[in-house]
C-alpha positions as CSV (number, residue, x, y, z in Angstrom):
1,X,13.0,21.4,-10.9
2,X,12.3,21.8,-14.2
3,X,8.9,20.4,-15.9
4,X,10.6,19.3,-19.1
5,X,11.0,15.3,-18.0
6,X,8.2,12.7,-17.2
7,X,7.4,13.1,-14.0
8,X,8.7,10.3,-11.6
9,X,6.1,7.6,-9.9
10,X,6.0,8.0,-6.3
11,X,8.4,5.4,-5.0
12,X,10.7,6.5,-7.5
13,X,10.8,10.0,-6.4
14,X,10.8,8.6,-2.6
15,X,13.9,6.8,-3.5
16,X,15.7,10.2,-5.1
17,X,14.8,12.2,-2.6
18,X,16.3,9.5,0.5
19,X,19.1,8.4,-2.0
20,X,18.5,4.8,-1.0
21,X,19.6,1.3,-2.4
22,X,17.4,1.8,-5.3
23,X,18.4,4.7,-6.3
24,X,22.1,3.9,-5.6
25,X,21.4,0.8,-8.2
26,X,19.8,2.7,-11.0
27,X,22.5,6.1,-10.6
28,X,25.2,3.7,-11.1
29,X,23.8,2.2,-13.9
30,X,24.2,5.4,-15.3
31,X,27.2,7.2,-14.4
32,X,28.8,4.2,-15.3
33,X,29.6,3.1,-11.4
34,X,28.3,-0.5,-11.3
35,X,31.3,-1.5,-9.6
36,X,31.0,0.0,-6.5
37,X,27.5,-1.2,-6.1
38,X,29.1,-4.6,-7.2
39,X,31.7,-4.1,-3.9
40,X,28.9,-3.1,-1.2
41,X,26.4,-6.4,-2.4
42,X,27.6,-9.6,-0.7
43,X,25.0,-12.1,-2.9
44,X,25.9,-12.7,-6.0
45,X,22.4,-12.4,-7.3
46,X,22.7,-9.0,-6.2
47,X,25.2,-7.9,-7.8
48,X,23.7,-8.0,-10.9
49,X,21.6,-5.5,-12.9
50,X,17.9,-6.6,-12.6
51,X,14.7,-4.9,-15.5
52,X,14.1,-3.2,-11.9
53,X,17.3,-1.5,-11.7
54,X,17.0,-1.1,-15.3
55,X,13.5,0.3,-15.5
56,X,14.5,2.7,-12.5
57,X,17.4,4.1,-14.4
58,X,15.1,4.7,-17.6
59,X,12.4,6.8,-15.3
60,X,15.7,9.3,-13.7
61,X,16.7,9.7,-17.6
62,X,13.4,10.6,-18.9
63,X,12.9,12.6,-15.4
64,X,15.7,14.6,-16.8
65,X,16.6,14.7,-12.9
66,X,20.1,12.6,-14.4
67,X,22.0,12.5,-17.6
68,X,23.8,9.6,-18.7
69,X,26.4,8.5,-21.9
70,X,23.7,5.6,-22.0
71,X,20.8,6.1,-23.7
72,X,17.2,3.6,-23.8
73,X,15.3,5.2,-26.7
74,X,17.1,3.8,-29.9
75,X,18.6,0.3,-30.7
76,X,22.0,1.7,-30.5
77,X,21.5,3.2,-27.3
78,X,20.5,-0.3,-25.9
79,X,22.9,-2.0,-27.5
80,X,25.7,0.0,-26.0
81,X,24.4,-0.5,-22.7
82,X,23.9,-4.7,-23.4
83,X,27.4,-4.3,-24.8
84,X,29.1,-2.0,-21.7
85,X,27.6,-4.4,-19.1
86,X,27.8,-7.5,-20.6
87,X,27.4,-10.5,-17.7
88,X,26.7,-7.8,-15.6
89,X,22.9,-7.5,-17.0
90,X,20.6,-10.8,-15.7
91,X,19.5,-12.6,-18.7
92,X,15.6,-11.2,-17.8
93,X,17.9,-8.1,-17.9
94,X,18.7,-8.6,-21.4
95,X,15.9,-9.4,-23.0
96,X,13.9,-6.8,-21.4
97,X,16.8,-3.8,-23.2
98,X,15.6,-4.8,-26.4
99,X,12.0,-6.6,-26.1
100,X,10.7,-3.7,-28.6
101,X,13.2,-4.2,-31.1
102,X,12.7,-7.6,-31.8
């Protein structure tokens, strides 16, 4: 593993290492491969990006452990991804993306 990244929280890094729902939520996220999680979640609540999933996704890019086309460090990046997902994104979801840009 390289040292480059920020080194994941604990929970994250139990979730990476046991691939679970968490981490199924935030990969998608990035590889673009939210409607496959949409498919496997009955609730409609859950089938919607929450700041967790969100959050989660942010620590695996700046882990470095992922790479994604969607980026959370600029404006541009976030507005892609608010863009991309649309609906998809809760409206907690939303604000959260660009909290530090307004």
């Amino acid at each position: 593993m390289n040292n480059m990244g920020m080194p994941l929280k604990p929970d994250d890094m139990q979730s990476l290492l046991t691939h679970d729902r968490r981490y199924q939520r935030a990969s998608a996220i990035l590889t673009d491969q939210w409607q496959r999680i949409m498919a496997d979640e009955e609730l409609a609540y859950r089938q919607q990006i929450t700041i967790d999933d969100l959050r989660f996704a942010k620590a695996l890019l700046a882990s470095e452990l992922l790479t994604s086309s969607f980026e959370f460090e600029h404006y541009a990046g976030v507005q892609h991804l608010r863009q991309h997902y649309g609906s998809h994104l809760t409206g907690a979801a939303q604000k959260w993306l660009v909290q530090k840009y307004l």
